[in-house]
Structures are given as C-alpha cells and as structure tokens.
C-alpha positions in Angstrom: -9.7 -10.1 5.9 -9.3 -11.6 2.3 -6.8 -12.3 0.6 -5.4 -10.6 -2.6 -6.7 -11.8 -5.9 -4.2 -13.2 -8.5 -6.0 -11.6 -11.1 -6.5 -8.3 -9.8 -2.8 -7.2 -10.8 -2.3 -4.1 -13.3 1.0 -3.1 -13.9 4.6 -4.4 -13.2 5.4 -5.0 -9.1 8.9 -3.8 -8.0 10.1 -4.8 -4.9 11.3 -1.1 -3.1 11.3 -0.9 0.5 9.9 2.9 0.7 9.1 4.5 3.9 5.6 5.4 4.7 3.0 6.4 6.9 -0.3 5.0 6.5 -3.8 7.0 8.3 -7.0 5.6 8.3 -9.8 8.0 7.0 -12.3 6.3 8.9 -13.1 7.8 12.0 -13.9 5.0 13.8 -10.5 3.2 13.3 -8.0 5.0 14.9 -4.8 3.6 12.9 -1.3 5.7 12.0 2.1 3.4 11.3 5.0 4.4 9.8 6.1 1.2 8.1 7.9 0.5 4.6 6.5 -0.7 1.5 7.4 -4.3 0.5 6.4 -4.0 -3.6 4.9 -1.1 -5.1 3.3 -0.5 -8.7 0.8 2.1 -10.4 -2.4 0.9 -8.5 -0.9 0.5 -4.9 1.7 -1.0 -2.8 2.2 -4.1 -0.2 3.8 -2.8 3.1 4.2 -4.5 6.1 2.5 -3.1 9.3 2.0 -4.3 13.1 -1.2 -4.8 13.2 -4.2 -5.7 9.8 -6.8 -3.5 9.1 -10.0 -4.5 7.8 -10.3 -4.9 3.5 -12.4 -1.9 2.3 -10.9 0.8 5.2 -10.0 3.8 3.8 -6.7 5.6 4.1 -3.6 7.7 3.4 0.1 7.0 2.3 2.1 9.8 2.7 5.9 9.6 1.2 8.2 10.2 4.4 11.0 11.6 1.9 9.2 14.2 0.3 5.6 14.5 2.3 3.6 13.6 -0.8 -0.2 11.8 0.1 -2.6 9.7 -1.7 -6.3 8.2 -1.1 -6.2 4.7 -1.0 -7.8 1.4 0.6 -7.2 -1.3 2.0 -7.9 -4.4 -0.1 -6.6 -7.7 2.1 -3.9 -8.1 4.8 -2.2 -11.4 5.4 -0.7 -12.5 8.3 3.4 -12.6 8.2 3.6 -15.7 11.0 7.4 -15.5 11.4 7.3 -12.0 12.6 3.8 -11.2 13.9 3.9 -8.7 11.3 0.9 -8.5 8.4 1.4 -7.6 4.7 -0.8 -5.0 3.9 -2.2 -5.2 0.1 -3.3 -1.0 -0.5 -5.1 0.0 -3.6 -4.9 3.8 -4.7 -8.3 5.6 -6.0 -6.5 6.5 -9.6 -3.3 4.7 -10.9 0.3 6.7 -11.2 3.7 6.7 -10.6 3.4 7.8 -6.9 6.3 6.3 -6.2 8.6 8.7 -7.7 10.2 5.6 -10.0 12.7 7.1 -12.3 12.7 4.7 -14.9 9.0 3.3 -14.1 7.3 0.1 -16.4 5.6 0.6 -19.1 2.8 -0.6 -18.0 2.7 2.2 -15.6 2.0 4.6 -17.9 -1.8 4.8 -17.1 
C-alpha cells in the first residue's frame, strides 16, 4: 500500500466529514463500508475506513444524503495507529464537484 504523493494534488482540499458508502468493483474483493470522508476536492476524497484496501482497486462512493455514485480507485491507504482505523486516499475517473459544495474553489472548476 503506498502512500499518497505530495505532488499529485489538483484542486483545493476541504476538510467535510460526508457520509459514504464505498464498494469495490472487483469481484474478487468483497469490500462495502459506510464510513465518512475526512477531506474531499474535485479529483477524490480521504475517508477513513476499518480495514485498507489495496492502491489501484476499483470502486464506488455513493452520497448517503442523496444516493448519488461515482467510479473511483483507490490510490494509497495509511494506517491511522491511534484508532486502528486507515485513511483511505480515493481518486475519481473524471474531476467534479461530486460533493455537492455550494460555494466550491475555483480550482474546482475542471
């Protein structure tokens, strides 16, 4: 599992703890959490989760408020040692305000 790359960052985080669920597509990792994001931005999220998944896995986010889904993958989890938790770095296929921002970055406007 690798950790995220300093560089790779596109547009303004926010810190928004948003309730999600996250699926793996891959059939042969059987993975569904409902968990909360920890930052969020145009090209993906952070959320916390119980257990890592490998970088590379593809999944889903669904929007608990409103139902809403979007391909993603997973691109590095780091352990959270304090509470056994891992931080979850997610990177959507296209970039946009998924997150339902009101007054979003401008950055965000991809």
């Amino acid at each position: 599992m690798g950790k995220f790359k300093k560089d790779a960052r596109r547009s303004t985080r926010l810190s928004l703890q948003i309730p999600v669920e996250i699926a793996s597509l891959d059939p042969t990792c059987n993975f569904r959490e409902e968990c909360q994001t920890a930052v969020v931005n145009a090209q993906g999220c952070g959320v916390i989760v119980h257990r890592p998944l490998d970088s590379e896995t593809p999944i889903v986010v669904k929007l608990i408020s409103s139902g809403a889904s979007k391909k993603a993958r997973v691109v590095g989890a780091i352990p959270m040692v304090k509470t056994g938790s891992w931080l979850l770095g997610v990177a959507f296929d296209s970039p946009e305000n998924f997150w339902q921002v009101d007054r979003p970055p401008a950055d965000w406007c991809v």
